[in-house]
SEMIRO-508091 format. One record per residue (C-alpha): x, y, z; chain; residue number from 0. Coordinates in steps of 0.25 Angstrom, whole numbers. Example, Ala and Ser with C-alpha at 12.3 -4.5 7.8 and 13.67 -1.06 7.14 Angstrom:
! residues 2
((49,-18,31),"A",0)
((55,-4,29),"A",1)
END
This chain:
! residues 447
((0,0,0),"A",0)
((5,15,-3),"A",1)
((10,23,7),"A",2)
((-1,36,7),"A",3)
((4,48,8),"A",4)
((-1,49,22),"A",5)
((7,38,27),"A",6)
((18,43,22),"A",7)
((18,54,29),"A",8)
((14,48,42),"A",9)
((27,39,39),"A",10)
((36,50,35),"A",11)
((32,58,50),"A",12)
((34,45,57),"A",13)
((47,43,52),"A",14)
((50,59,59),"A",15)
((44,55,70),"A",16)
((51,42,72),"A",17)
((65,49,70),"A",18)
((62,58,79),"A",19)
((58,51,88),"A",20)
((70,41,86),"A",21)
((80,51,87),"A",22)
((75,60,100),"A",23)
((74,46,107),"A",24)
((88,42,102),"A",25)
((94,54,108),"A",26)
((86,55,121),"A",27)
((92,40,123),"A",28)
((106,43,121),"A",29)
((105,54,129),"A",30)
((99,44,141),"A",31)
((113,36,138),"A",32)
((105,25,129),"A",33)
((107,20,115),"A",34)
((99,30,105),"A",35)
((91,16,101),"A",36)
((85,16,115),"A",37)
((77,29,112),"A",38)
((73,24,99),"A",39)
((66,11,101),"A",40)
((60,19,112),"A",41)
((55,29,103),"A",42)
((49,18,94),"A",43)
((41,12,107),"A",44)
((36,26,109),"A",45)
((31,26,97),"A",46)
((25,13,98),"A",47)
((11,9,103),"A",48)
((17,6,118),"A",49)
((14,21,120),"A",50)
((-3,26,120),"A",51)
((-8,13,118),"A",52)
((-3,15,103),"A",53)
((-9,28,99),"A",54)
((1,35,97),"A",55)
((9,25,86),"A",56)
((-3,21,79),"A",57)
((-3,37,77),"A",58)
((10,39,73),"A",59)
((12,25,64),"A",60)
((-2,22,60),"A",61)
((-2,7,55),"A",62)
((-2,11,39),"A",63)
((12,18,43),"A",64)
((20,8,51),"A",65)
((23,0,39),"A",66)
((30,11,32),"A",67)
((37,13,45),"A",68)
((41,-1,46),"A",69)
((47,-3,32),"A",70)
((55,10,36),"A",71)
((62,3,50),"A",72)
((63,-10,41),"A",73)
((73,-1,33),"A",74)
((80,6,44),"A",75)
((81,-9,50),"A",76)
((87,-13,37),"A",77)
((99,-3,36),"A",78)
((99,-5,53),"A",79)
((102,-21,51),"A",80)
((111,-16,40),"A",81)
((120,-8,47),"A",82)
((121,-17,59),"A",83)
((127,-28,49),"A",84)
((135,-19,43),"A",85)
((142,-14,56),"A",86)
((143,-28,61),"A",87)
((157,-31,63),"A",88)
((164,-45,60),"A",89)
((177,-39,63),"A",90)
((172,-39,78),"A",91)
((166,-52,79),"A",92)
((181,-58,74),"A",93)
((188,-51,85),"A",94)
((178,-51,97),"A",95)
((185,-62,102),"A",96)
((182,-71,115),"A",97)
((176,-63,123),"A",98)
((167,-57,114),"A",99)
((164,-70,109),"A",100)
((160,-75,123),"A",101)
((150,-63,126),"A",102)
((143,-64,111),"A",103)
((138,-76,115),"A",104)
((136,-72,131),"A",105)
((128,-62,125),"A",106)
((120,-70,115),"A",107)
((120,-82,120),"A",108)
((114,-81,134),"A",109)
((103,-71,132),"A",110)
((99,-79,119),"A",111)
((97,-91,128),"A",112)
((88,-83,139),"A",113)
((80,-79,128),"A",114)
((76,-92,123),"A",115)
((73,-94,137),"A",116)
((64,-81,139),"A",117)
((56,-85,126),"A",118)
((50,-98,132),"A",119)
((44,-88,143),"A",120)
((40,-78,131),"A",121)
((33,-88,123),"A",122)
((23,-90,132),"A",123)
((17,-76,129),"A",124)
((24,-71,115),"A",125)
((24,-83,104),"A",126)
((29,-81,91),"A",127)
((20,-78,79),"A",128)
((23,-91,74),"A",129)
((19,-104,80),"A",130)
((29,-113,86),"A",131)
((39,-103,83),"A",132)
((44,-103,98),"A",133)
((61,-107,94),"A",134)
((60,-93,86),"A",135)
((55,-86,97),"A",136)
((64,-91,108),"A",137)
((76,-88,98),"A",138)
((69,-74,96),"A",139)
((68,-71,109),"A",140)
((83,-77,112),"A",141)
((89,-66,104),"A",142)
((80,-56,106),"A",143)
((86,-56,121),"A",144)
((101,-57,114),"A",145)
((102,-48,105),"A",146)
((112,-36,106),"A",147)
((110,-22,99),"A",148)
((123,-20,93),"A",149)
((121,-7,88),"A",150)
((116,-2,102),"A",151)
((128,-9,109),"A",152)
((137,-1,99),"A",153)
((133,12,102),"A",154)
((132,10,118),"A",155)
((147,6,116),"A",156)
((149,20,107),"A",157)
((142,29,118),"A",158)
((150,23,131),"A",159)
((162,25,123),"A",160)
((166,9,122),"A",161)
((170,7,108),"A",162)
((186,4,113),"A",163)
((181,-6,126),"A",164)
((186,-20,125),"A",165)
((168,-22,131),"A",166)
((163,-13,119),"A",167)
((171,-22,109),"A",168)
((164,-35,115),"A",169)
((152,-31,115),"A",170)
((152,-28,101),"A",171)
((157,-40,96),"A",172)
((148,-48,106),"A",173)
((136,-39,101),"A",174)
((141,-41,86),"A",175)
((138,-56,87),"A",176)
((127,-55,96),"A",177)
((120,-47,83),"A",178)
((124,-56,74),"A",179)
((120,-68,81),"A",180)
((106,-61,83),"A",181)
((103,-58,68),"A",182)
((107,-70,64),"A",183)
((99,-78,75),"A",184)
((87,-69,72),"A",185)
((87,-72,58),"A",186)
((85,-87,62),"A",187)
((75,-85,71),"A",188)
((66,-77,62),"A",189)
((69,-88,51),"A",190)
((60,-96,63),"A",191)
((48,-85,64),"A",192)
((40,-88,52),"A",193)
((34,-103,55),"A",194)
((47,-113,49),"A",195)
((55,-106,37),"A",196)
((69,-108,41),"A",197)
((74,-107,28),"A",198)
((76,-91,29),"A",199)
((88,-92,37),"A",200)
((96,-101,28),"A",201)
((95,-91,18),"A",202)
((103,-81,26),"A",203)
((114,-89,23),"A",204)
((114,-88,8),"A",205)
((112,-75,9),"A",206)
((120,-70,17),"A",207)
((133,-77,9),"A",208)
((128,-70,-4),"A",209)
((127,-56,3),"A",210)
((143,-59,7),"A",211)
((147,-66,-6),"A",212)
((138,-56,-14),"A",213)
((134,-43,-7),"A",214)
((147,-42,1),"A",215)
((156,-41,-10),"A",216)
((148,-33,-19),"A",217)
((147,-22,-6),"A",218)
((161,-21,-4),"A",219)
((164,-18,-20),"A",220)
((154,-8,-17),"A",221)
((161,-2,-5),"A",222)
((176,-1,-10),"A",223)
((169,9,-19),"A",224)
((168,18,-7),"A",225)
((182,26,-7),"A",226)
((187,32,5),"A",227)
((183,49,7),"A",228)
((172,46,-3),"A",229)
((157,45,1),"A",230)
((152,31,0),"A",231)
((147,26,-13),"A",232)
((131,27,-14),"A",233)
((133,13,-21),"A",234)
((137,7,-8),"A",235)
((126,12,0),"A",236)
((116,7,-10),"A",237)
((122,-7,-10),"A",238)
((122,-7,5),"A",239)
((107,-4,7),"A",240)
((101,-12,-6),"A",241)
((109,-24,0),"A",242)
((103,-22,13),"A",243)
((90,-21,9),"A",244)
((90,-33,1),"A",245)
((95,-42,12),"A",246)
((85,-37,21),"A",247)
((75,-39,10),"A",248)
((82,-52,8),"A",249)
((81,-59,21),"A",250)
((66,-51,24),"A",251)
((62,-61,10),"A",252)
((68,-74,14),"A",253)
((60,-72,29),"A",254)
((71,-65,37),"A",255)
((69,-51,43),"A",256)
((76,-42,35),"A",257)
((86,-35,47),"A",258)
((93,-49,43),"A",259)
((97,-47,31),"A",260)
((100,-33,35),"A",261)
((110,-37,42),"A",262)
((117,-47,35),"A",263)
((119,-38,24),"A",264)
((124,-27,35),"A",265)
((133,-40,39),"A",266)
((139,-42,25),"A",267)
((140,-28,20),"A",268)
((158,-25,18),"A",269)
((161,-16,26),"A",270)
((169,-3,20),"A",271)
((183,-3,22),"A",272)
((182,13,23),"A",273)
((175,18,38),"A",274)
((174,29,30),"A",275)
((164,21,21),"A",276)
((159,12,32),"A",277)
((156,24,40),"A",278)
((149,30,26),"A",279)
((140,17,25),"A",280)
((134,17,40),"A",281)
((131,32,41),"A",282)
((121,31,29),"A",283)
((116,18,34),"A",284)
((115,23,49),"A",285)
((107,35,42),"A",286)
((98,28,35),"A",287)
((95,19,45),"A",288)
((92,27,57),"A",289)
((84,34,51),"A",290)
((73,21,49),"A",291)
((78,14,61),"A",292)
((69,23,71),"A",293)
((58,20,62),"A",294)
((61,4,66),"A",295)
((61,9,80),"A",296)
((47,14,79),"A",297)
((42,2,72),"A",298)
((46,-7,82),"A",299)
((41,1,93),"A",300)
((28,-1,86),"A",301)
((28,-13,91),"A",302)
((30,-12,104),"A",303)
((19,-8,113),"A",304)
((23,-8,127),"A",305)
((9,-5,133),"A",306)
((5,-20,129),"A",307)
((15,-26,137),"A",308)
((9,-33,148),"A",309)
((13,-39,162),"A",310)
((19,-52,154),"A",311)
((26,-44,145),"A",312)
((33,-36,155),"A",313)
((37,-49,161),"A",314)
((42,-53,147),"A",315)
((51,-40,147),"A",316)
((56,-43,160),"A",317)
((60,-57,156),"A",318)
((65,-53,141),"A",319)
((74,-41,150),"A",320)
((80,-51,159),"A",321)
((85,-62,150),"A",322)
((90,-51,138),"A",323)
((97,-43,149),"A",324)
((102,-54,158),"A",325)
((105,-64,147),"A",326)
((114,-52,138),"A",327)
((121,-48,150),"A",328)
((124,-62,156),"A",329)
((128,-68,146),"A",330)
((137,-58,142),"A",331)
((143,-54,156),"A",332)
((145,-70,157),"A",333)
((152,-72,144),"A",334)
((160,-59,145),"A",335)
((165,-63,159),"A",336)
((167,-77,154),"A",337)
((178,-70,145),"A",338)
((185,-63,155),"A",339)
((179,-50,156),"A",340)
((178,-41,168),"A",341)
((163,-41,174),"A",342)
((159,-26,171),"A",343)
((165,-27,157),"A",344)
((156,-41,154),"A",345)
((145,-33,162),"A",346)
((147,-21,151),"A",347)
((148,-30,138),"A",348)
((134,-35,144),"A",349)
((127,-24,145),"A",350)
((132,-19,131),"A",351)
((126,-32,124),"A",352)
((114,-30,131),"A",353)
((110,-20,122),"A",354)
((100,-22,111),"A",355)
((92,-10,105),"A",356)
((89,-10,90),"A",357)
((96,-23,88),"A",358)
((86,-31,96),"A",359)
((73,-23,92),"A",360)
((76,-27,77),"A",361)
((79,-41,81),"A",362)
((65,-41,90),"A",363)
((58,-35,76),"A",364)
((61,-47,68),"A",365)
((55,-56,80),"A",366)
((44,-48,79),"A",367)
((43,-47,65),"A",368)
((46,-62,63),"A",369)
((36,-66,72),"A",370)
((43,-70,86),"A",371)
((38,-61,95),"A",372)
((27,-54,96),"A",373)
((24,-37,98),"A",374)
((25,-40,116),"A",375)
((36,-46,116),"A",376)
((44,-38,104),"A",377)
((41,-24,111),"A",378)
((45,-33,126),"A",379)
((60,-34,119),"A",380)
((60,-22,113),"A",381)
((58,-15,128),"A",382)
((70,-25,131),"A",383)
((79,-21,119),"A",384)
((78,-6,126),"A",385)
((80,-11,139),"A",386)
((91,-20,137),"A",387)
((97,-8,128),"A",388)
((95,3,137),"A",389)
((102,-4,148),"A",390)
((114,-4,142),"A",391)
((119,10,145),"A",392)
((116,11,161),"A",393)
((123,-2,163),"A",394)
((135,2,154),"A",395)
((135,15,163),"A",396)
((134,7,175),"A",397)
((146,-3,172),"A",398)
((152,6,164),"A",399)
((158,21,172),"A",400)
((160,33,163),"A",401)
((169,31,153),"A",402)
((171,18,155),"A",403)
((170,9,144),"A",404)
((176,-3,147),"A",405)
((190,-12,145),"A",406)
((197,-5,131),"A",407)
((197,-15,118),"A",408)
((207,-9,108),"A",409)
((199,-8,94),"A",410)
((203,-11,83),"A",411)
((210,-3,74),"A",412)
((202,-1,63),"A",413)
((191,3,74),"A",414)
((194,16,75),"A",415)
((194,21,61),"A",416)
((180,14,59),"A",417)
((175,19,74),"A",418)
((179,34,67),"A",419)
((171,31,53),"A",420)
((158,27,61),"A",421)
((158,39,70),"A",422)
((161,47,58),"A",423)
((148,41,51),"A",424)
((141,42,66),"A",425)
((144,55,67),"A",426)
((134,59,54),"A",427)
((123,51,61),"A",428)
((112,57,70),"A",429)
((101,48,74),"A",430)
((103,40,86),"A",431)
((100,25,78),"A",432)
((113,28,69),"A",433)
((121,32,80),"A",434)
((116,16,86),"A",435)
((123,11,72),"A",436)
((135,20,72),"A",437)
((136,15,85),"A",438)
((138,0,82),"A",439)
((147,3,69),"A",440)
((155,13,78),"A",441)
((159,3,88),"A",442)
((162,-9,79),"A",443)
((173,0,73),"A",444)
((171,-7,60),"A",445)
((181,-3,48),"A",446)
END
């Protein structure tokens, strides 16, 4: 059906208003010493039915609107998934070593394992949309309490000044595999979700060799067109962002949600050997994509009414709060101190990797989308991805004194000519969602 031309502009003003929104929440978030994401989700709740029985987000996104808008956060959640592929960092996972080794799967493992056991209780009141799909649930539910939101991690890091500490450095690499074992995990539940086709998730793997075989090489003769001092060619951009969208579009056709095949083009996408280029790349994708990602806030805050929780549901909270919080930190205070470290540092590194912000609403999207929660028990772990993420920075000011950032690590070399690229890139960015990216790809140092 045609947009009508009032449509369009009830669309167009909601787009205003939800940037605006966005970025006076953002700020006033930082300002409290939390992540700018924290204020954004909030503001998407705000505008959500949770406030006046609804009235107030059925008037400003009637129901012939939302579609619109949602097609508009599908695309700022393409180019987010993208970026976050992009700024992933094999380097890191090649040298993270022992110990980081140890706390990835602390961090993963334990809570993962809680969760399973959290789902049998859940069942009892949320069943997935599909009969006898209980395995895909208890998965669901074991990664939606182990997830880590890189991004968020990385600029926490940034603002406390712990880009050189030997704890920032494995807490990146331990949140690096965490991710990657969470997509990858996610994309095999979801191929669970739909009442018995398996078949998506082998797929993956046949796609994924021709985007490296292929797509890779093809991208890289692109990229050594980019000459240092010059702008970067327009021809590298376009490549970049009809590749993306055709993976998404890809893996959304074959029955997998499209932030996977985001991402694994993010994943195979060279990286230019020029921070001057690398830099050039991210700031036009940072721009694009914050400005449609507060749009996907709002979206997903359509769907969390917080008035309908009931007595059970806060129960639920309670329950969902105590095996996410206690199952990240435990297990990776336990496996950090299994490796040697001091108690306060393994205490640090726990609190960081419990963060979880955008990372986990997307994930909790694709559950709901697919099938495996329902709208109670969605909007109960969204409260917990602001929870578990708001937390992070009393904590880290609790264990952590002024200017303290922990034990030095020496970065690498290379790290400091990519950290100065980045923050040149960061330094042209105003919204609070780009500064969240700049953040991750400032702290990976990536060359």
């Amino acid at each position: 059906m045609p947009v009508t031309e009032t449509q369009l502009a009830v669309l167009l003003a909601d787009v205003a208003l939800v940037l605006v929104v966005a970025r006076m929440l953002g700020a006033l978030a930082r300002r409290l010493g939390q992540p700018a994401v924290i204020g954004e989700i909030l503001g998407g709740i705000l505008l959500g039915p949770s406030l006046f029985g609804g009235a107030l987000a059925t008037t400003l996104f009637p129901a012939d609107v939302r579609p619109h808008l949602t097609t508009l956060a599908d695309l700022g959640l393409v180019l987010f998934m993208f970026l976050v592929g992009l700024e992933f960092d094999f380097g890191r996972l090649r040298g993270s070593g022992r110990i980081a080794g140890a706390t990835a799967l602390g961090t993963t493992l334990l809570p993962f394992a809680l969760g399973l056991a959290l789902s049998a209780h859940l069942l009892r009141t949320h069943q997935p949309e599909h009969a006898g799909n209980q395995v895909g649930f208890a998965l669901f539910v074991g990664i939606a309490v182990s997830v880590t939101a890189f991004p968020v991690l990385a600029r926490i890091i940034s603002d406390r000044g712990m880009q050189g500490s030997r704890t920032a450095a494995l807490a990146l690499s331990a949140a690096a595999v965490c991710d990657l074992a969470a997509w990858s995990a996610l994309a095999a539940v979801q191929s669970l979700a739909d009442g018995g086709r398996h078949w998506q998730v082998v797929l993956v793997v046949p796609y994924t060799l021709a985007l490296i075989g292929v797509a890779r090489p093809l991208l890289r003769r692109l990229l050594a067109r980019a000459r240092p001092g010059s702008p970067l060619p327009g021809s590298v951009l376009t490549a970049a962002f009809v590749g993306v969208l055709v993976s998404a579009a890809f893996t959304q056709l074959i029955g997998l949600h499209f932030v996977i095949g985001a991402f694994l083009f993010g994943l195979v996408m060279p990286r230019p050997e020029q921070p001057a280029t690398r830099a050039a790349m991210l700031e036009r994708t940072h721009g694009m994509a914050a400005l449609l990602l507060p749009v996907y806030f709002v979206v997903a805050g359509l769907k969390v009414d917080l008035a309908r929780l009931d007595t059970s549901d806060l129960v639920d909270l309670a329950l969902v709060l105590l095996v996410a919080v206690t199952g990240k930190f435990a297990g990776t205070w336990l496996a950090a101190r299994s490796q040697g470290l001091p108690s306060r540092e393994s205490a640090v590194l726990a609190t960081l990797m419990n963060t979880r912000g955008l990372t986990e609403l997307i994930a909790l999207g694709v559950g709901l989308q697919a099938g495996l929660i329902d709208e109670r028990l969605y909007a109960v772990f969204v409260v917990m991805a602001v929870v578990t993420t708001a937390m992070a920075g009393p904590l880290l000011r609790r264990l952590l004194g002024p200017g303290d950032t922990g034990p030095s690590a020496e970065p690498p070399a290379a790290s400091a000519t990519a950290t100065a690229a980045t923050a040149t890139a960061a330094n042209r960015l105003g919204t609070a969602d780009r500064q969240a990216a700049t953040g991750t790809g400032k702290s990976l140092g990536r060359p």
